[in-house]
C-alpha positions in Angstrom: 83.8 197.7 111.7 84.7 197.6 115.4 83.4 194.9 117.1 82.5 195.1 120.7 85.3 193.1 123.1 83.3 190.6 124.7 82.3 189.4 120.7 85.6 189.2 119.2 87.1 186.7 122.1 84.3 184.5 122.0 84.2 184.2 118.4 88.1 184.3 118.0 89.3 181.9 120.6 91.9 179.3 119.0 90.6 175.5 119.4 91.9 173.6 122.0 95.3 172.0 120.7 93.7 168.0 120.2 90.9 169.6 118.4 93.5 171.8 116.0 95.7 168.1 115.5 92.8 166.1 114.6 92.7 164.0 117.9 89.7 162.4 119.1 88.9 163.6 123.1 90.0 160.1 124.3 93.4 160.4 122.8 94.1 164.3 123.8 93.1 163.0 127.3 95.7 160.5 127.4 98.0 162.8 126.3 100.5 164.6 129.2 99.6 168.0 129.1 103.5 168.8 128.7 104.7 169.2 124.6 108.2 167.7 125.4 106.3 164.5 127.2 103.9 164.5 124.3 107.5 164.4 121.8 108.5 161.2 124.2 105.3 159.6 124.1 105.3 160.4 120.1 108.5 158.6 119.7 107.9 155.9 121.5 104.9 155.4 119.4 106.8 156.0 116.3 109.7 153.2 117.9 107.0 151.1 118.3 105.6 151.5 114.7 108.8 151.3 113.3 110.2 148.3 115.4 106.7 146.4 114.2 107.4 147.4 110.4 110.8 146.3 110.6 109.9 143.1 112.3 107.5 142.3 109.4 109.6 143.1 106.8 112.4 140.9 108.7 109.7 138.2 108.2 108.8 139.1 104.6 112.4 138.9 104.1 112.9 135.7 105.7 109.8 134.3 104.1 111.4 135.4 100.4 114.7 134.1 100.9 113.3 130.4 101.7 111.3 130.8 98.8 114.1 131.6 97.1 116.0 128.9 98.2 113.4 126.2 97.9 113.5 127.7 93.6 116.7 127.4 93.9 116.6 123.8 94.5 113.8 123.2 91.7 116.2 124.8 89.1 118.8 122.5 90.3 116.6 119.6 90.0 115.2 120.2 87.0 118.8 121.1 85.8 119.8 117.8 86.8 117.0 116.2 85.2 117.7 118.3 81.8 121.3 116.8 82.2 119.7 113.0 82.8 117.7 113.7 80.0 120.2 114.9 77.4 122.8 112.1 78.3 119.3 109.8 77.5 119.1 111.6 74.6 122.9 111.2 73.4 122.6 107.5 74.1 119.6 107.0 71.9 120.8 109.0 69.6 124.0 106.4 69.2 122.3 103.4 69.6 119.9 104.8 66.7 123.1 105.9 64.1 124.0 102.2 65.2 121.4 100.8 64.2 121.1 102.8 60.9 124.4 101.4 59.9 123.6 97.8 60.7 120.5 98.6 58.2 122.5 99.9 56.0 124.7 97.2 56.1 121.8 94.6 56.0 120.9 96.3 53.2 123.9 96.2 51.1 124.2 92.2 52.3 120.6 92.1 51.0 121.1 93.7 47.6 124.4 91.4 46.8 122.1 88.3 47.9 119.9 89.1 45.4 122.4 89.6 42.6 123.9 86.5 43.6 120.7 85.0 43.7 119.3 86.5 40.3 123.4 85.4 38.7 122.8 81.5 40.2 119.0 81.6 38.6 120.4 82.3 35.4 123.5 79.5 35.5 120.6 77.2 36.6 118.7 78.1 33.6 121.6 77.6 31.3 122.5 74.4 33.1 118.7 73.1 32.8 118.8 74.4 28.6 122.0 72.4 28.5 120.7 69.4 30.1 118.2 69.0 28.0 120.3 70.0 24.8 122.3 67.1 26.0 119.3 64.7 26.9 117.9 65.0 23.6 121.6 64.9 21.6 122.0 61.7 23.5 118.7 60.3 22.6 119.3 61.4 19.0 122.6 59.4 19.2 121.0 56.7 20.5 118.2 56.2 18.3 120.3 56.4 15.6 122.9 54.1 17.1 120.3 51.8 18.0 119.3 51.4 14.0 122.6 50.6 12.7 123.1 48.5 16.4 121.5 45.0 16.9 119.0 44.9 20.2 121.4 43.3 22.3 124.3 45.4 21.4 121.3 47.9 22.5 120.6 46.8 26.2 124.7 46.6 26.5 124.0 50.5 25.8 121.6 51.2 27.9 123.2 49.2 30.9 126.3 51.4 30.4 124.1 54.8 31.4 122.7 53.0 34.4 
């Protein structure tokens, strides 16, 4: 189990520090060899990063709140327009109960017409019964006035009706 020295050091010597991170050879060569300069440069890339996420979301944010706004001023607007609509509404709504009680009272005006249209029928049918009831008792009382009157005391008659 002992190895020889010159074996183990080839086979056991740690990766170079870019190869253990996962860099590419460009990026470890760009690197300063010093850890603390490779901290600074780390944070300015992270200040960087974060100072371009934060100005995105600034946007986003911006972005949201004008589309916020601009919903803002459709639900007022359409508010306003359920508002126009239901003041349309209430106004219809009147003029329609108006309406209905002009109908109704059309309809009442109508009914009486006819009553006093059927009552006037009738007193014109009794009137026309007793016309006739009288027509004929006159002729009746003519005729037989006429038998027991001479003709010329007749046409004296008959001149009076005229």
């Amino acid at each position: 189990m002992t190895q020889a020295p010159g074996t183990h050091a080839a086979t056991a010597a740690p990766p170079p520090p870019a190869e253990a991170a996962g860099l590419s050879d460009a990026i470890a060569a760009a690197l300063p060899p010093d850890p603390y300069e490779q901290l600074e440069v780390a944070r300015k890339i992270t200040a960087v990063a974060v100072a371009a996420r934060a100005s995105r979301l600034e946007h986003e944010a911006a972005r949201l709140r004008q589309k916020l706004a601009d919903k803002d001023r459709l639900a007022g607007e359409l508010a306003d327009r359920a508002d126009a609509l239901d003041q349309a509404l209430r106004d219809a709504d009147a003029r329609l109960r108006a309406v209905l009680d002009d109908n109704a009272k059309l309809v009442k005006e109508r009914d009486s017409l006819v009553q006093t249209n059927k009552k006037l029928a009738r007193d014109l049918a009794k009137l026309e019964t007793f016309k006739r009831h009288l027509m004929q008792s006159l002729g009746d009382d003519n005729s037989s006035v006429s038998s027991s009157i001479s003709p010329s005391s007749h046409q004296a008659i008959q001149l009076t009706f005229l």
